[in-house]
N, C-alpha and C positions, 0 to 999 in steps of 0.2 A: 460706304464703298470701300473704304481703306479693311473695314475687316473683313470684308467678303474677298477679296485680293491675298488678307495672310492666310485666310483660312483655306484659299485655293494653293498656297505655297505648301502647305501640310503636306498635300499629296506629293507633289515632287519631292520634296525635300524624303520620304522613305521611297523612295522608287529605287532600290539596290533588289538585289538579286531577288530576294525572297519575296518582295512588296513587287514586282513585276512577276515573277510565276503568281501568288494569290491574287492577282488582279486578272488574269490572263486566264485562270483555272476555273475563277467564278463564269467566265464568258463559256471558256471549251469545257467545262466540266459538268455548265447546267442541258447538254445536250443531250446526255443520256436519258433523260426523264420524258425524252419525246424520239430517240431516235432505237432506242431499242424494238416499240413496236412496230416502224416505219418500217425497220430493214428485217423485221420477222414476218413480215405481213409477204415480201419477197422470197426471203433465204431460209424459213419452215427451218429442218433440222440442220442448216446449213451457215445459220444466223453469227457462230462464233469463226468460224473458218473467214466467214467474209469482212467481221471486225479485225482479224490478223492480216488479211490482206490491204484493206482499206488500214491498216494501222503502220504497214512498212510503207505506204503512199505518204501516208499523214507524215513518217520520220525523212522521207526524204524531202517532201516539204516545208519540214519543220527546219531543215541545215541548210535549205533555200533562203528562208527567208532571213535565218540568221547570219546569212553571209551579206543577202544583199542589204541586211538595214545597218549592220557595222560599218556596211562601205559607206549607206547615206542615209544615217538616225536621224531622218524626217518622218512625218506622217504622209499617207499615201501606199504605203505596201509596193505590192505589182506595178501599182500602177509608175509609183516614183522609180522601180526599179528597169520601167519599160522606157522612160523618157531619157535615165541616162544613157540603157544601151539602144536604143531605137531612135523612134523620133512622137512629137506626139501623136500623131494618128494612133500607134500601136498603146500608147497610155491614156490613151481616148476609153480605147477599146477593154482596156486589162480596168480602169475604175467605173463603165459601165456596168460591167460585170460582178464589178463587185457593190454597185450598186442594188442590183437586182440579190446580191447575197444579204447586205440588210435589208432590205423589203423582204424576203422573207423569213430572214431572223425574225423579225419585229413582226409579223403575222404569225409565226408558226411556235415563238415562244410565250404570244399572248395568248394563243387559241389554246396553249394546254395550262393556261394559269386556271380557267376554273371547271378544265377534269380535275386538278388535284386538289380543289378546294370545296368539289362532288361527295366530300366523307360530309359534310354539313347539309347539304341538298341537293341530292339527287340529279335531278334534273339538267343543274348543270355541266354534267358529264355527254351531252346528247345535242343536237340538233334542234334547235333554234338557241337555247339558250348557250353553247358556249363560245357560238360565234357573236352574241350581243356581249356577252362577258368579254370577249376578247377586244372588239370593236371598243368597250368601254376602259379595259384597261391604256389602249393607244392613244386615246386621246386624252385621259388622265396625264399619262408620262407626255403629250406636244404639252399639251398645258403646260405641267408644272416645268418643263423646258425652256418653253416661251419667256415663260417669265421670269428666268436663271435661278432654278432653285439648285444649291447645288449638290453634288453625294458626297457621303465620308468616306473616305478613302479607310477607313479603321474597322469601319460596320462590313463593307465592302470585304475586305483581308479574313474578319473573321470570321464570315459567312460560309465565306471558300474555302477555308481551313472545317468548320463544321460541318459543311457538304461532303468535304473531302473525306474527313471521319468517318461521316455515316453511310456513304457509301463503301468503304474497307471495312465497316464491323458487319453491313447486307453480305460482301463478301463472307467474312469468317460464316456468320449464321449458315449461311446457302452450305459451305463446305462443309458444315459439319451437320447439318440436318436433311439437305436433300439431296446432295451433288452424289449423280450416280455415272462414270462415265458407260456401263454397259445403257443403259435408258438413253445417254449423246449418242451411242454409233448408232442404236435402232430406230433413230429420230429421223435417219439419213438415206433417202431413197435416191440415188443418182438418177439427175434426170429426169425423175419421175416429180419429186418433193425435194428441190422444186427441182422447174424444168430448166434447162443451161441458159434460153433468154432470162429466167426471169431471175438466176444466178449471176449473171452476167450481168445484169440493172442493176443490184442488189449491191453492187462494191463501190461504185457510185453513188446509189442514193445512202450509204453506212456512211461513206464520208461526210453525210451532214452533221455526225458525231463528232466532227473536229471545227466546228463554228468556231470561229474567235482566234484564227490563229492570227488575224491581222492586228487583235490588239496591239499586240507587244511591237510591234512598229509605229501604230498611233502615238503609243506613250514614248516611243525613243528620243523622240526633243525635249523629255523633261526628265532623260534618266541620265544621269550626270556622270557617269563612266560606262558610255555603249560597248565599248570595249570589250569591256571584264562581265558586265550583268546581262548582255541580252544575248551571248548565247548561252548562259548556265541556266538562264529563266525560261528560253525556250526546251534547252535541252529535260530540264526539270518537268517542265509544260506536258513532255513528250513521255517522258517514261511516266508519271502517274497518271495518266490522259489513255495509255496503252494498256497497262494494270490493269485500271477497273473493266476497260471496253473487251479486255483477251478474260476476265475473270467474270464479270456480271451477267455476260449471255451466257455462260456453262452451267451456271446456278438458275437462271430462267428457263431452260430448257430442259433443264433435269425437274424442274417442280412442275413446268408447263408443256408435259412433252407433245412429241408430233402426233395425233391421230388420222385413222381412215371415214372419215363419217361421209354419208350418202354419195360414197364412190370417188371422194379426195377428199386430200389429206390439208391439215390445218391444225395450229397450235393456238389454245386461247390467247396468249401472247400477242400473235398478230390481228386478231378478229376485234371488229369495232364493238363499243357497248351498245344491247348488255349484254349480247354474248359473249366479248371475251376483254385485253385490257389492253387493246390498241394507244386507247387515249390516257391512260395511264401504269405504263409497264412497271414501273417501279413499285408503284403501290399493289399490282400484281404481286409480281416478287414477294414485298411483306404478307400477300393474300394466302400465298404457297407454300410458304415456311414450315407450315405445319402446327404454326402457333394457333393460343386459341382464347377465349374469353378476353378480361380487361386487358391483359399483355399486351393481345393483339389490337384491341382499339386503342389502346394509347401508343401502339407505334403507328398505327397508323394515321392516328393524328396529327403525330410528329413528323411524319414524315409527309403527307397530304399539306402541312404549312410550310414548313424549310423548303419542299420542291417549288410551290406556289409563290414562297419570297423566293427563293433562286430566279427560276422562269418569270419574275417581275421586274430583276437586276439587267436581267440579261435583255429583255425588249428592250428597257434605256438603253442600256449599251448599244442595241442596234440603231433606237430613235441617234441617238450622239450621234455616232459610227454614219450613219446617211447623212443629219447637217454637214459634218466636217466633210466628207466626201465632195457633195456638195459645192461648198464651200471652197473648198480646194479646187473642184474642178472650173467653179467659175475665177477665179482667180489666176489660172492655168489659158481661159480664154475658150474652154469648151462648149459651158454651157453661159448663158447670157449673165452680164453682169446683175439682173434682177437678185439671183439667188446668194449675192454675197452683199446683200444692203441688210443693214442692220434694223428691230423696230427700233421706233424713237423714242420711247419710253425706258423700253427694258431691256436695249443693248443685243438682243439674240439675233440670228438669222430664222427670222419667224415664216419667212415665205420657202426656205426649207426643210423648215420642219412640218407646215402646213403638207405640201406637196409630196415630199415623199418618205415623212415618218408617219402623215397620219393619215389622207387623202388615198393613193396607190397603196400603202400597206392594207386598209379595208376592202381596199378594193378586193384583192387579191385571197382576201382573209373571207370572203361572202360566201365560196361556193360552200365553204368548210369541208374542203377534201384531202384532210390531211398527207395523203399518196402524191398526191395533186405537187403540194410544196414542199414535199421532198423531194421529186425530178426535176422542181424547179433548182431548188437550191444546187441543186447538181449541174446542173446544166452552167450556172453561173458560178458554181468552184471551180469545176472543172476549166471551164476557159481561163479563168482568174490565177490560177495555178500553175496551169500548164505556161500561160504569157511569164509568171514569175519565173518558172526554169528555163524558159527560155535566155530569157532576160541574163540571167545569170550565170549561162554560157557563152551568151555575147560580151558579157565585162570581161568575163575570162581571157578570151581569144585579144579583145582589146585591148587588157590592160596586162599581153603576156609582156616578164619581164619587168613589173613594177611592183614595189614593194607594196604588196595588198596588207590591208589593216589585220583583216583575222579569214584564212579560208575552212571550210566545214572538211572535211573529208566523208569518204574516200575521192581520190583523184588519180588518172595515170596521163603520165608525161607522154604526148605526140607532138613534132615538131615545134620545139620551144614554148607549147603550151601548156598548162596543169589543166586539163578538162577534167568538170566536176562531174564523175561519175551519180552523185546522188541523184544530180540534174536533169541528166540524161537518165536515168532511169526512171526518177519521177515524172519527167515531165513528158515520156512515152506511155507511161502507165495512166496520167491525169487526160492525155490527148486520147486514148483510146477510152478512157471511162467515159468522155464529155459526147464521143461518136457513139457510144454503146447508146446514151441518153435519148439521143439525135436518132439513133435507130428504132429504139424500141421502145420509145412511151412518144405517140402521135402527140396528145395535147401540151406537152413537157419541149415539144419539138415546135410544134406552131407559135406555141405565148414565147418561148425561149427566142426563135428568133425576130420573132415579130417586135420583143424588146430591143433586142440589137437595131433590128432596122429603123425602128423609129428614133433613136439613139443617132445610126448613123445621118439619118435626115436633119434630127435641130443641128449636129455639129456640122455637118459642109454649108447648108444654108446658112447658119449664123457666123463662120469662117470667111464662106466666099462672099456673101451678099449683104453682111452687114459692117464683117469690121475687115473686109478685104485682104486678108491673108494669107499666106499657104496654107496648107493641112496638116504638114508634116511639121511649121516652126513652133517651136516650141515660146511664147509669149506669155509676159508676166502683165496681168493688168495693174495699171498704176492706183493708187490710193488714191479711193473717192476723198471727197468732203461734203458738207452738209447735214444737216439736221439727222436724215437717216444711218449717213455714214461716220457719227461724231466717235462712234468709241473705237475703229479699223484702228489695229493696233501699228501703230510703226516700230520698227525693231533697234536697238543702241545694243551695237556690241562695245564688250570693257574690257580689254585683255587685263588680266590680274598676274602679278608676277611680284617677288618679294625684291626690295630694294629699289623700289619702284613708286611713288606716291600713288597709287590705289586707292588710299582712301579717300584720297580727292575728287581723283578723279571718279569715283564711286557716285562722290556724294552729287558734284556736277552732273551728273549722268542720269541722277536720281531726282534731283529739279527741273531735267528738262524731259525727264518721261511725265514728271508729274502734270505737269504746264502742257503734254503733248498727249497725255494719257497712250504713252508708247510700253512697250516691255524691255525689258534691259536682260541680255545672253552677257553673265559673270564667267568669263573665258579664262582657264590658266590649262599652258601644253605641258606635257614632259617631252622633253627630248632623248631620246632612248636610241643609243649608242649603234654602232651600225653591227656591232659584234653580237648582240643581243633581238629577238625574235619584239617585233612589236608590241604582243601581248607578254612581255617575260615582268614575272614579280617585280617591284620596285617599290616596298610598302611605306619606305621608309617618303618617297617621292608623290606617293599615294596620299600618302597621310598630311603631308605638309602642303596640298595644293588642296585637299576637302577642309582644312582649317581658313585658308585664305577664302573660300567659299564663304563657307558658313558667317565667317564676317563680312564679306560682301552681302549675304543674304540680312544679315542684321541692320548691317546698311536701307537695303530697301525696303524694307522692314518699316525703320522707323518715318517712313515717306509713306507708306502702301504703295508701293508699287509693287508689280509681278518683279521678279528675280530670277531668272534660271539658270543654272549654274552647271558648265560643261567643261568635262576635264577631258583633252585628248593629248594621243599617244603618237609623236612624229617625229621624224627625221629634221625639220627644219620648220623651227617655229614660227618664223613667219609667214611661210607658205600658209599653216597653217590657221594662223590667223586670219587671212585673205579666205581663205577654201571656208570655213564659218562664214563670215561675214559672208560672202555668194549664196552658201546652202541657205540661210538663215534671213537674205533679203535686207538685209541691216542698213539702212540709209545712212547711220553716221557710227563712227568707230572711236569712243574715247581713251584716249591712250597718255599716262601719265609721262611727264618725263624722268632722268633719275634724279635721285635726292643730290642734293648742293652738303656738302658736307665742311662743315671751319676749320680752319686750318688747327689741325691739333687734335680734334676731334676724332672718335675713334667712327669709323664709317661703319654703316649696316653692309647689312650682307647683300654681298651685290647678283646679279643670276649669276654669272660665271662658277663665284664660287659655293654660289647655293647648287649646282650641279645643273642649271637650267639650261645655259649657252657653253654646257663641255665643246673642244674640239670633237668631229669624229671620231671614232675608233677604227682601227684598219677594220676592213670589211670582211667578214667569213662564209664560208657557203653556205648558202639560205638552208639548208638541211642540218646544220649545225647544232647540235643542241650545249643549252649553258647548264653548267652546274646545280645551279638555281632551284632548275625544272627538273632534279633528277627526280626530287622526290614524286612529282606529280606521275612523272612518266612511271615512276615504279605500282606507283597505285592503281596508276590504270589498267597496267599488265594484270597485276593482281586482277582486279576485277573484272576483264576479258576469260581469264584462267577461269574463276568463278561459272563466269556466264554460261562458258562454256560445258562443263563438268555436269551444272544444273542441267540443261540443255539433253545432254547423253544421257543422266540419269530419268531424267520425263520419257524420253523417245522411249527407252528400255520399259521402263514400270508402262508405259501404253503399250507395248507389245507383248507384256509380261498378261496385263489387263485383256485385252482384246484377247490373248491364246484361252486364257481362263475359262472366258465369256464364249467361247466357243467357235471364234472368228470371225473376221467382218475386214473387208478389203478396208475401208476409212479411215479402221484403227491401226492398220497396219503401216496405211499410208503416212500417218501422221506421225506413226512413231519413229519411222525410216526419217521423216523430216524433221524430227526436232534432232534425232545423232546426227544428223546430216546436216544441220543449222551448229553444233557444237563442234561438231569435227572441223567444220571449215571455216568456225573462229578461230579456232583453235592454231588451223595451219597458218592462217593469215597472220595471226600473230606472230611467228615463229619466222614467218617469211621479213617481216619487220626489220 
């Protein structure tokens, strides 16, 4: 037990910036390998247009969620971010939903593990067999879940790093071998191919391309500076995650263009096998390059197994992603306390992973209609999403006039508020994609609410009529005991602070998780000046609280015990302490007192003068920038300037292109909008 406890600390212990994008990239990165045919099967020559729009939904979702998990690095997502601004009804409703997005993660990334495992036989690229292939891989991963096998966080990392690769070098090949943009504009029938509903579905069901943006909030309890890593890991998430999705349909459509056959139009791309490479677009892609003999089978070997391991990471991650939900939500008081009892053997929550990692995900996974669980999944981002912007203009409004930890931009000031523009834009953009769904795919609309409705049924029933409560209060269930409930972890925060016995209290802290098989949150704050921005540099501050860590974690180390180690950034440290210990549930807080020093004796460094408990500094206007930051803020202009220049120089060479080619209103369109995306960075910046 003690090594299976350190070897789970591995993984937190790299969760800094980079080990949070490669954990997050494996999840949102493995969806192009099933979502490129889904949204071609809709948007015909219209397929890359609709991943740039579905891609500035996905960026302003992505500064949603990185705002609201720095306010509250728990796991939960929307749903956590719905219960601080709302009440729980509204967080009922936002982890419903996102319920229903792992069930069909977890059907829709098993049902394409053995298309791409179809280079070895045939068969199971088709109907019967790769709904049994799928069905087999889901209950493969409840198994070996059940029984806590657990993943490496390192195989994980450089997975997503070799996915990531091999999708940027598909790119280079596509540019230089097939990419034609005269063959994109003639792809493009307004209206026609496709027609405006089934364009209009089409930017909705692309967003299943962005799966997995709740990771990086699952993992924010064990990333030890939320601060500083989860929005560079989401932001990171965001610009490679938009790269391949605005680059790999231009190269798909240029190898696999639009035709007219028996009176409409159709790209093999989107057509099921074996006419065309619905079920495996990527391996398309490699099919269209142009390559030929052994080349071509050994990339596509290569590529037919990395897709296959990728889409096998990624079902776990959805089986996980549903217990914990799960989990969470019985614990919340939603769904019955059944779902958060542990087995008594092997410590998992096995009756949710039964239920709705393997049980309702087959279900779901039987008709084998791939179209089918893409409107699904839509239906359930889209509410999921939209509850999360919402969510995050209600803190806004609430919490105007408090020193917020880190806010996304853009924002404009009305009446003593910073409203987050991204918010408001996304989350009109996700409420209208969720009604497009609701409009125009009937069976996407019936199962979609028919999930909420039953949803809403076990929650007032089990609210009102078993454990007699409101709807709206938000209640924590207490800590079972008993044979099923023997390993419910209870939580011991340790504020750590130098000049302070720590390591006592450490070790105290470490005997009595051991004896209670509890987890222990290794707490040290900075306190950061009032003259200086929350998130402003302090490496020096930095550096000297991940050292106290890391010997805390050595500490619990040599007990096995879990450790996780959280640094925050506050105005008043012991507030802060308190505000952990609440988020975190923490039943007991061990806290050293200060050292006893001999008289003569030269004393440690006490916080004061280790810079922990400075007085305040006078206070400057929140818009103030420090010296510190000049240099970041310089860099960033730079590369606005960049973006921008690139931006006019594309728009021009498209309309340079398109005149050549002999005209076509699309090209024209697009080119008008990328100067017109440049030009008014451009200005914005200037406006600054």
């Amino acid at each position: 037990m003690a090594r299976r406890r350190r070897q789970a600390q591995q993984l937190e212990r790299v969760l800094g910036t980079n080990a949070l994008f490669a954990t997050a990239y494996g999840n949102v990165g493995s969806s192009i390998y099933y979502a490129l045919g889904v949204t071609a099967f809709f948007a015909l020559g219209l397929t890359p247009v609709v991943f740039v729009i579905a891609g500035l939904f996905f960026a302003a979702t992505a500064a949603t969620y990185a705002e609201g998990t720095v306010s509250f690095p728990e796991a939960g997502g929307s749903s956590s971010f719905a219960r601080h601004a709302f009440n729980e009804l509204v967080s009922f409703t936002a982890a419903w939903a996102q319920m229903l997005n792992y069930i069909i993660t977890i059907a829709i990334s098993a049902f394409f593990v053995p298309h791409y495992l179809s280079i070895f036989w045939e068969p199971l690229k088709q109907n019967p067999w790769d709904i049994v292939g799928g069905a087999v891989v889901i209950l493969i991963l409840v198994a070996l879940n059940i029984v806590g096998i657990q993943e490496s966080a390192r195989i994980n990392i450089g997975l997503a790093a070799v996915d990531f690769a091999t999708q940027v070098l598909l790119v280079l090949l596509g540019f230089a071998l097939v990419f034609s943009p005269h063959i994109l504009v003639s792809n493009i029938h307004l209206g026609v191919a496709p027609t405006w509903g089934h364009f209009l579905l089409a930017i909705p069901v692309a967003m299943i391309a962005y799966t997995g943006i709740e990771t990086v909030s699952n993992l924010s309890e064990e990333a030890r500076d939320p601060l500083r890593t989860i929005p560079r890991s989401i932001l990171m998430v965001a610009v490679a995650v938009f790269a391949i999705y605005f680059t790999l349909p231009l190269v798909a459509l240029s190898a696999m263009p639009v035709h007219l056959v028996d009176g409409h139009y159709e790209t093999v791309l989107g057509l099921p096998p074996p006419q065309g490479f619905a079920a495996d677009p990527v391996l398309g892609v490699v099919s269209n390059l142009g390559l030929s003999g052994a080349l071509l089978s050994a990339v596509k070997v290569y590529v037919g197994i990395l897709a296959a391991t990728i889409l096998f990471i990624a079902t776990n991650a959805g089986v996980i992603g549903a217990s914990r939900i799960t989990y969470s939500m019985a614990g919340y008081r939603q769904l019955p306390s059944a779902f958060r009892r542990l087995h008594p053997k092997f410590k998992t929550p096995w009756l949710s992973l039964v239920v709705f990692g393997g049980f309702i995900s087959i279900l779901v996974l039987l008709p084998g209609k791939t179209t089918f669980l893409g409107t699904m999944y839509s239906f359930g981002a889209m509410l999921s999403f939209t509850i999360a912007h919402a969510a995050v203009i209600q803190l806004r409004r609430q919490r105007a006039g408090e020193d917020i930890p880190w806010k996304a931009r853009p924002n404009f000031r009305w009446r003593g508020v910073d409203w987050p523009l991204f918010a408001v834009i996304g989350g009109v953009g996700t409420g209208l994609s969720w009604l497009v769904v609701l409009i125009e795919y009937p069976s996407a609309r019936y199962a979609g609410l028919g999930w909420l409705a039953l949803g809403f049924v076990v929650y007032v029933v089990y609210r009102r009529q078993v454990l007699h409560i409101p709807l709206r209060e938000t209640v924590r269930a207490p800590v079972e005991y008993g044979p099923a409930a023997a390993l419910e972890f209870r939580s011991i925060l340790v504020p750590i602070a130098p000049g302070y016995a720590s390591d006592e209290a450490m070790d105290f802290a470490c005997r009595l998780a051991a004896e209670r098989r509890a987890s222990i949150v290794a707490f040290t704050a900075i306190e950061v000046p009032l003259d200086l921005p929350l998130d402003a540099e302090l490496p020096e501050d930095v550096r000297e609280a991940n050292e106290q860590l890391d010997e805390a974690r050595a500490i619990g180390d040599s007990y096995g015990v879990q450790v996780i180690g959280r640094i925050a950034r506050t105005r008043n440290i012991g507030r802060a302490i308190v505000d952990e210990a609440i988020r975190r549930h923490s039943e007991i807080i061990v806290m050293a007192g200060p050292r006893r020093v001999a008289p003569g004796a030269r004393a440690a460094p006490d916080l004061r003068r280790r810079r922990r408990l400075r007085p305040p500094s006078c206070a400057v206007p929140r818009h103030g920038r420090h010296p510190a930051r000049a240099g970041r803020v310089s860099f960033h202009q730079r590369s606005v300037v960049v973006f921008g220049l690139l931006s006019i120089v594309l728009g021009v060479a498209l309309l340079a292109e398109t005149a050549a080619a002999g005209g076509g209103s699309v090209g024209y369109i697009l080119g008008l909008l990328f100067i017109g995306l440049g030009i008014g960075r451009l200005y914005l910046l200037r406006q600054r």
